[in-house]
N, C-alpha and C positions, 0 to 999 in steps of 0.2 A: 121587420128585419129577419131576414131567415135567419137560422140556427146553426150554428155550424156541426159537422159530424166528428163525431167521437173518434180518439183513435186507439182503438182497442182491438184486443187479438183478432176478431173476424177481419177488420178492416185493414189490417195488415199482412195479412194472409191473401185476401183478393188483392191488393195492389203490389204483394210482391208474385201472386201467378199473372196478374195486369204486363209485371214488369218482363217476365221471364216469356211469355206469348211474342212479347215484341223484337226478341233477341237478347235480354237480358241475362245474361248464365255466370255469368264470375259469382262465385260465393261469398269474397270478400265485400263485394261491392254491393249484389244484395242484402249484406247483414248491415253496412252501413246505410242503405235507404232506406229498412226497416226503421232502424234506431233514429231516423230522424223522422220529428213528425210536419208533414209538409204546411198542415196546417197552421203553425205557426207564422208562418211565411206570406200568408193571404190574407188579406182585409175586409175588412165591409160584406157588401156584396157578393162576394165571389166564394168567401169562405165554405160554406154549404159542398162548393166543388173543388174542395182543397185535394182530394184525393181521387179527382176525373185527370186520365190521360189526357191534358188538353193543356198548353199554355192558358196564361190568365192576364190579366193587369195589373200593372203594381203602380207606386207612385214614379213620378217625376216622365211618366208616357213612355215607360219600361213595361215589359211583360218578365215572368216567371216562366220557365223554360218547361215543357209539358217534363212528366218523371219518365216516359220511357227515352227520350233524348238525353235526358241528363245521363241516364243510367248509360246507353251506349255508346257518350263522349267521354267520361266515367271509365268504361270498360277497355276503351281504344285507349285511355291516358294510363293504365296499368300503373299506379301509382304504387309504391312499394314503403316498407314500415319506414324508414328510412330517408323516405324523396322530400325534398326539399320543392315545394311549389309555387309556380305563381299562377291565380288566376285574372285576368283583364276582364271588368266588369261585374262587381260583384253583386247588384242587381238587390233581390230580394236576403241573399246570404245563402239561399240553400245549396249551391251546389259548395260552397265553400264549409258549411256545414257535414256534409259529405265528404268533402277532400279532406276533413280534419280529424276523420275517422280512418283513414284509412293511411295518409301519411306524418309523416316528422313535425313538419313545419309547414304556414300553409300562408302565404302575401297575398291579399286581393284589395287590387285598387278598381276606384270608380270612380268616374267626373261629377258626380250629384252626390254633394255633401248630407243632404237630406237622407241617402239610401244609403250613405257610408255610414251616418248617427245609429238609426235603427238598425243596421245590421250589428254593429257594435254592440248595444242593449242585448239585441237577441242572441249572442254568442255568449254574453257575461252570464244571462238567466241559463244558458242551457249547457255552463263549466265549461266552455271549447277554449279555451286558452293558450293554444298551440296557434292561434291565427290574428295573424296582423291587418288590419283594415287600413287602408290610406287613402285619403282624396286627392289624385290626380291625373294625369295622363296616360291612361295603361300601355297608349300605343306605343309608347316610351320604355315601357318595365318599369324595371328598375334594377338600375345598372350597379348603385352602391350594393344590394345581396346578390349576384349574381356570381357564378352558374347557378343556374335553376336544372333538377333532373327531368321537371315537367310544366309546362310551361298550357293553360287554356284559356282560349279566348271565349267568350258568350256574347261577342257582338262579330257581326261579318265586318270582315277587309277584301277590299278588291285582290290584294295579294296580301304572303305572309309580312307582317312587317317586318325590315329587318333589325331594327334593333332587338328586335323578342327574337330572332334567328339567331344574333350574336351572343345571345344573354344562356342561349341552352348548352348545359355542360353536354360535352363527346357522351356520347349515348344517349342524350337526353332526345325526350319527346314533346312537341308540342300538336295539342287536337286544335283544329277553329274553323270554321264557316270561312267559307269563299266565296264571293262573289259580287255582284251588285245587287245591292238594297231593294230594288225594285225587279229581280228576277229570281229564276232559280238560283238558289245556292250550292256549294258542295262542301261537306263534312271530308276534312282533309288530314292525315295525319304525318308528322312531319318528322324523321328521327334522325337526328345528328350523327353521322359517321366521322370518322379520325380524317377526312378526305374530302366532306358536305353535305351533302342533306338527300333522305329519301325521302318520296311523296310518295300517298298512297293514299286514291279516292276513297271512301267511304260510304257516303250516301246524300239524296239530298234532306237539304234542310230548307228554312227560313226561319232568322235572327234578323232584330236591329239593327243596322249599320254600328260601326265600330267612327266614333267621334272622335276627333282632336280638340285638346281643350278642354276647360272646365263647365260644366253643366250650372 
């Protein structure tokens, strides 16, 4: 069983110029990808490349989102000390581990109660307390905390859903993958005016499809 790598000042110093080479420039944002160690996040196998630019596997036939994506879904969501968030799909925890560094409050639901358990554990060990974990339908929100000031998705929708459209306070922003599961996708960003909603391409991606339903 390989070894996993240490995460010590060298290795944090390469994966945040990793991060900054691929568009990464917010300061706030890299001081909170620094402060988390992604390694904690990876399992088995894979751990050794906890800190390679690359998605990975996690359980329940999820991947962990490579770190320069995160970083520049991250950077597009400008969360502020104050923003109330929600994320859809919380996956392995990391990027909700991120969001909790950098804003108020932080909701993330997932369909697979298995990666809602462990992300719970690993938020308790690493004092994140500002974030609420729940099992169920993201595509839903969640309407009882809402307005949300930012709102991201980590699985693709064909379109933005609209309940997560309704649920964003006036100014608020939501980032998420578009498209179909089996094609290109497009990183979208969405921002609430007093009057509806601006789009604004971003880049391409590929994520998971975004499910209905419990896992």
């Amino acid at each position: 069983m390989s070894r996993p790598v240490a995460w010590d000042a060298e290795r944090k110093m390469q994966f945040v110029f990793a991060l900054r080479s691929k568009g990464v420039t917010n300061k706030r944002v890299l001081s909170a990808m620094e402060a988390v160690d992604r390694g904690l996040f990876v399992k088995g196998i894979f751990a050794a490349r906890a800190y390679e630019d690359m998605p990975l596997p996690i359980a329940s036939g999820q991947t962990i989102s490579q770190p320069s994506v995160v970083g520049l879904m991250t950077q597009a969501l400008d969360v502020q000390p104050k923003s109330k968030v929600l994320e859809v799909g919380t996956g392995s925890g990391y990027q909700a581990a991120i969001l909790a560094r950098l804003g108020r409050r932080i909701y993330t639901v997932d369909r697979h109660r298995g990666l809602v358990a462990e992300a719970r554990k690993l938020f308790a060990a690493m004092d994140l307390h500002n974030i609420t974990v729940i099992t169920g339908d993201g595509s839903f929100g969640l309407p009882e905390q809402a307005p949300f000031d930012r709102i991201i998705l980590t699985a693709a929708a064909e379109d933005p859903p609209g309940p997560l459209l309704a649920q964003m306070a006036i100014g608020g922003i939501m980032v998420l993958p578009v498209g179909q599961s089996n094609a290109v996708q497009t990183l979208i960003k969405v921002t609430r005016k007093a009057m509806g909603y601006d789009y604004e391409e971003l880049m391409p991606v590929r994520f998971v499809p975004l499910l209905e339903g419990l896992g």
